[in-house]
C-alpha positions in Angstrom: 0.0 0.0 0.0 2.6 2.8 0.9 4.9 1.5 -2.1 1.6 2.3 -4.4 0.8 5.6 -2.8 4.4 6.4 -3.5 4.4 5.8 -6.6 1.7 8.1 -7.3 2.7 11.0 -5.2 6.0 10.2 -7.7 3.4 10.5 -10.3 2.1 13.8 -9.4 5.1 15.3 -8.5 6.1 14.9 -12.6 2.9 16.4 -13.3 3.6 20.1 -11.0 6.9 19.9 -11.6 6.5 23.5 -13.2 4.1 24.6 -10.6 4.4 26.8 -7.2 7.0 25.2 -4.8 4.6 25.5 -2.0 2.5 23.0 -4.1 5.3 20.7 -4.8 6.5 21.2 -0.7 2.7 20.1 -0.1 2.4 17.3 -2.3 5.7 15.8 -0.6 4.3 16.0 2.9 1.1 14.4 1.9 2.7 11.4 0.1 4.8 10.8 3.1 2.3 11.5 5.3 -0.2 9.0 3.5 1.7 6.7 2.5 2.8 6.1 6.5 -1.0 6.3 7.3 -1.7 3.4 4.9 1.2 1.0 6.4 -0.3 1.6 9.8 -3.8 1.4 9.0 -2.6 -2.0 7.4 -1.0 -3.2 10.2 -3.5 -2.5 12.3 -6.1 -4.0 10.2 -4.1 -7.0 10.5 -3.6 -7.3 13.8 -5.8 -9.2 16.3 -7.2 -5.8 18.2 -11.0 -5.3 18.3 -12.8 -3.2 19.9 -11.8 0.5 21.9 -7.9 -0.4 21.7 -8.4 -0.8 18.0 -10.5 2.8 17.9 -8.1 4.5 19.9 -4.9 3.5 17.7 -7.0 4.7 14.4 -8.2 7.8 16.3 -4.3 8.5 17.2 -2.8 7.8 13.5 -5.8 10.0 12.5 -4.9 13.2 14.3 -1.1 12.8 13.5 -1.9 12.5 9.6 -4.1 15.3 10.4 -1.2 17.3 12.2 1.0 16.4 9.4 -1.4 17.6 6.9 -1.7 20.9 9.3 2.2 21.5 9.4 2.9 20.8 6.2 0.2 23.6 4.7 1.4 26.1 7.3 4.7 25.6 5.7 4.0 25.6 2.2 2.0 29.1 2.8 5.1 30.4 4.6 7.8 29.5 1.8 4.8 30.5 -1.0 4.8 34.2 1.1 8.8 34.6 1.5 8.6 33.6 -2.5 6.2 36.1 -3.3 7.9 38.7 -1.2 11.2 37.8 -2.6 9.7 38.8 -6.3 8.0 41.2 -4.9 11.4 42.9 -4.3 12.9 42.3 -7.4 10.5 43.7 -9.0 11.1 47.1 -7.0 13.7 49.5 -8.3 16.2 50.5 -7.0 16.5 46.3 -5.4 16.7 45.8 -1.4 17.0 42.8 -0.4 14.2 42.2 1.6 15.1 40.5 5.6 14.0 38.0 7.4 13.7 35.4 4.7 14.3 31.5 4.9 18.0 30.9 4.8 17.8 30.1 1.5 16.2 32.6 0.2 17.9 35.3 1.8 21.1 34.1 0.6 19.4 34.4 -3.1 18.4 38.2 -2.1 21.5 38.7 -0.6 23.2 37.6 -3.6 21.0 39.6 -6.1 21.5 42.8 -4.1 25.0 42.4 -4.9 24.7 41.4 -8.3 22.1 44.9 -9.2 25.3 46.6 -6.8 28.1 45.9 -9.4 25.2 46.1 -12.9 24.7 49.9 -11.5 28.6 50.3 -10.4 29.4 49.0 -14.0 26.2 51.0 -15.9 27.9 54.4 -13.7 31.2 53.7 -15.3 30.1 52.9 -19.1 28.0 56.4 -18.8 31.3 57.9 -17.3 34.2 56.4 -19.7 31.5 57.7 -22.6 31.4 60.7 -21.4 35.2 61.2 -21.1 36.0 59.6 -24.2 33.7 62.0 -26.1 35.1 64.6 -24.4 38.5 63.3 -24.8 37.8 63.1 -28.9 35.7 66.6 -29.5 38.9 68.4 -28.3 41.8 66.9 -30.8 39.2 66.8 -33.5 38.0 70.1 -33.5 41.7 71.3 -33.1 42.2 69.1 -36.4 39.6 70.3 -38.1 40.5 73.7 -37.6 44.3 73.6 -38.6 43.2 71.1 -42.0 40.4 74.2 -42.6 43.1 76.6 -42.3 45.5 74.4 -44.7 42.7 74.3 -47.1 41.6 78.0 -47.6 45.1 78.9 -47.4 45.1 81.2 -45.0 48.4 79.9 -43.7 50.8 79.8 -46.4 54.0 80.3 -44.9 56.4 77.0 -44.8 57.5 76.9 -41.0 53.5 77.7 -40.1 52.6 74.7 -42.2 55.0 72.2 -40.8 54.3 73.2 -37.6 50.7 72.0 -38.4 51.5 69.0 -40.0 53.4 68.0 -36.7 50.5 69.3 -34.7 48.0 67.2 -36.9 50.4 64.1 -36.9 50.5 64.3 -33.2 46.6 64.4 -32.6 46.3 61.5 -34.7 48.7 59.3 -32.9 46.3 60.3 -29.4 43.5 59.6 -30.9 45.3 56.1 -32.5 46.6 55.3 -29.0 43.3 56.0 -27.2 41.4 53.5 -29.9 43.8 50.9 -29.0 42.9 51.2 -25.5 39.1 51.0 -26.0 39.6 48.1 -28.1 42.0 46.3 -25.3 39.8 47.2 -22.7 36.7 45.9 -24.6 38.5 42.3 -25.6 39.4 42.4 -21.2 35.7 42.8 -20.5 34.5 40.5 -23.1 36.8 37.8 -21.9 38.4 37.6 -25.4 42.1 38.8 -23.9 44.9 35.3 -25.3 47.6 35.2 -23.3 50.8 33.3 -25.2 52.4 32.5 -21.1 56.2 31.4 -21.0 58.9 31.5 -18.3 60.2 35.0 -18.0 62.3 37.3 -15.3 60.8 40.0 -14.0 64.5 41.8 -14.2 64.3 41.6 -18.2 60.4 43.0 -17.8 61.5 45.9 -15.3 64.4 46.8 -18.3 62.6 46.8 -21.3 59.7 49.2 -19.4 62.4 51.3 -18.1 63.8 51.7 -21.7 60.6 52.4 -23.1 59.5 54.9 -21.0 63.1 56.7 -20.4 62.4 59.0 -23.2 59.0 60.4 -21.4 60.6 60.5 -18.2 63.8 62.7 -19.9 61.1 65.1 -21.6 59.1 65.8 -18.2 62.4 65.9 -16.2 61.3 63.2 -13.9 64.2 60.9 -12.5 63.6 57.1 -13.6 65.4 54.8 -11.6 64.9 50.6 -11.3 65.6 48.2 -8.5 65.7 44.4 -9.3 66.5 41.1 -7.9 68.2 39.1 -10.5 66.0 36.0 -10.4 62.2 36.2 -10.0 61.1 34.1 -12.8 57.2 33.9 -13.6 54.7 32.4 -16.4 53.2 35.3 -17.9 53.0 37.0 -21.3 55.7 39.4 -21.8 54.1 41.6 -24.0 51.0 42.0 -22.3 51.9 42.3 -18.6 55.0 44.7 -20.3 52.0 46.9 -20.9 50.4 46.6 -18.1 53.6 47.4 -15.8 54.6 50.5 -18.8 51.1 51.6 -18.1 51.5 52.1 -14.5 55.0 54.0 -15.0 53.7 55.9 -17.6 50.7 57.1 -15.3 53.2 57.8 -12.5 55.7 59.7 -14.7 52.7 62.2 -15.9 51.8 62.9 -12.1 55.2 63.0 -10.9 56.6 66.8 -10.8 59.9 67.3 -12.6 63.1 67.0 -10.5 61.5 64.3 -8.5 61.9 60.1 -8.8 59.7 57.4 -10.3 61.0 53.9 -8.9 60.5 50.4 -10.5 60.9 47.5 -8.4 60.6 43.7 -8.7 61.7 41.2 -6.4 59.3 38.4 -4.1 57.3 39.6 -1.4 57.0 38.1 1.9 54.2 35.7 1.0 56.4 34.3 -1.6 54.4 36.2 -4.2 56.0 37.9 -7.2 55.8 41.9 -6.8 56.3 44.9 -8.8 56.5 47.7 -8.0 55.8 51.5 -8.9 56.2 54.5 -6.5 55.8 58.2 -7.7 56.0 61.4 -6.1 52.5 62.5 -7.4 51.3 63.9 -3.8 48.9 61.0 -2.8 45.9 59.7 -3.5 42.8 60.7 -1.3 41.7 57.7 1.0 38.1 57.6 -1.1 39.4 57.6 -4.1 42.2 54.6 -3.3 39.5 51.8 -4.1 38.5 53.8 -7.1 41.3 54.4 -9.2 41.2 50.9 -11.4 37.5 51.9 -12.7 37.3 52.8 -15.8 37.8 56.8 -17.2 37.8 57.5 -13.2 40.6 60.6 -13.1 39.8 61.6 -9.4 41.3 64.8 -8.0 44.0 67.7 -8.9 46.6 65.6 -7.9 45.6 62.9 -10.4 44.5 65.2 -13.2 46.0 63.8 -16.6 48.1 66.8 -18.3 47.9 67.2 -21.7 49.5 64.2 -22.6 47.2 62.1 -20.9 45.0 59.3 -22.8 41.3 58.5 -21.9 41.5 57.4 -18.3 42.3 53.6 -19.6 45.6 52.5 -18.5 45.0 51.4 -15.2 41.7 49.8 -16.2 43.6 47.8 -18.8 46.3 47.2 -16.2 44.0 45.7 -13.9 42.7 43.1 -16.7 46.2 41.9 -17.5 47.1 41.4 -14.3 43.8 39.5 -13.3 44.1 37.4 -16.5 47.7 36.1 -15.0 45.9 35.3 -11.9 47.2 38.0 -9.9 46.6 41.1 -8.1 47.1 44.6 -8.3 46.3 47.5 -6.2 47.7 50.9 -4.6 48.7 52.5 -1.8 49.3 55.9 -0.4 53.7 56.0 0.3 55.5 58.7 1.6 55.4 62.0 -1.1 53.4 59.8 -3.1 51.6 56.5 -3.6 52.8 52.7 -4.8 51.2 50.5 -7.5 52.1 47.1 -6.9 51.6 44.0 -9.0 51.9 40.4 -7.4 52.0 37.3 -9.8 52.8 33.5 -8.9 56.1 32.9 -8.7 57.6 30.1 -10.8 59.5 27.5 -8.8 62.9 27.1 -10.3 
């Protein structure tokens, strides 16, 4: 009998398997609770008690399918409320997670506050970066379009005028170039679509070539570029792409450094046995609510971090942050002495 009334509470079960969990929750209780009902009540039936005593034990498995029945609705109701509650909330805008759910639920509410959290962080940032970018491109373009117009109708004519507008031209163009390659790095990061070719390299050969690379910036702005390196630090990474991610950060620390001052590199093992590089400017600090900010994207923050006009879109520490993440490690940034320090820590490869 019970193996037959499971089978059909098995039965049914198939059947509202799309239906309200409080109907499925019910639908459980009442198999189990009837199909334990029938074993007893066949027992019972079979046993050789008449009379009151055989009353009494059908009046008790009575009132305890009864209370079963009872409990079970009371708590099909409750997780059908909390349910409706739950989308109830969702449905609001902006989301709260509503309290005092089931466990459960209020993990799924917890979780979904987060989730609308980082949507409206990342929304915020898209609106921002357009916004710069657009700026970022009016000002170089109309500045082109003006000096081509004036090229055009002639009204300079004189050779050193119009060389000096060819350079000037030449030099908005590369900008603009080097602030499309950014968008379209940053885009393949966020899409997932960044390919990493990974082999063993030194962090010493990494810290030169950035050094070199950005020693001709560092000359023009008068800032002092200076590198510190253990000779063995040896990690699986791609050269090329954490090289830009590390000549990003230098290249953000030489525009904010003041001439006459120093811009240090550094790479050498950390004392959790983790790969580190280092950058440390003399850029006047960060402000303590702007530390956890400046890895979003096209965020510029104060004075002290105001690009000059060399500056690019507000991308290169948003990139950096990609590259480093897609080599499974971490960067981040503190405030140090006249300035702050960007540090990068990677795996290190056993030798």
């Amino acid at each position: 009998m019970g193996l037959l009334v499971a089978l059909v509470g098995i039965g049914v079960m198939w059947w509202l398997r799309t239906r309200s969990i409080g109907v499925m929750l019910a639908v459980v209780v009442v198999v189990a609770v009837a199909a334990t009902l029938a074993g007893v009540v066949a027992i019972i039936m079979r046993m050789i008690i008449e009379g009151p005593v055989k009353d009494f034990v059908l009046s008790v498995v009575a009132v305890g399918g009864l209370v079963g029945l009872g409990v079970a609705f009371v708590l099909a109701k409750r997780v059908v409320g909390e349910s409706r509650r739950l989308v109830s909330a969702v449905r609001d805008v902006p989301f709260v997670a509503p309290q005092g759910l089931p466990a459960e639920l209020q993990t799924i509410a917890n979780t979904l506050e987060e989730a609308y959290a980082r949507e409206r962080a990342l929304e915020g940032a898209r609106r921002e970066l357009v916004a710069w970018v657009s700026h970022d491109l009016r000002t170089p373009l109309a500045g082109m379009r003006a000096m081509a117009e004036a090229l055009e109708d002639g009204v300079v004519s004189d050779a050193k005028t119009v060389a000096r507008y060819h350079g000037q031209i030449k030099l908005e163009v590369e900008r603009l170039s080097a602030m499309v390659d950014d968008l379209f790095e940053l885009s393949r990061i966020h899409a997932g679509a960044l390919r990493l070719s990974r082999a063993r390299i030194g962090l010493a050969d990494l810290v030169a070539d950035t050094l070199a690379g950005a020693e001709p910036l560092a000359r023009a702005k008068g800032v002092v570029l200076t590198a510190e390196a253990a000779a063995t630090v040896p990690v699986e990474a791609d050269a090329g792409a954490l090289g830009r991610a590390l000549g990003n950060l230098v290249v953000n620390a030489i525009r904010h450094t003041p001439s006459d001052r120093t811009v240090v590199l550094r790479a050498g093992v950390d004392d959790e046995g983790m790969a580190c590089l280092s950058v440390t400017d003399c850029c006047g600090g960060i402000p303590e609510e702007d530390l956890s900010r400046v890895f979003e994207v096209a965020f510029r923050g104060e004075a002290a971090r105001t690009p000059t006009v060399d500056g690019g879109a507000g991308l290169g520490l948003a990139i950096a942050q990609g590259i480093v993440e897609a080599h499974d490690g971490v960067i981040g940034v503190v405030n140090d002495g006249p300035g702050c320090r960007f540090e990068i820590r990677l795996p290190l490869v056993g030798s």
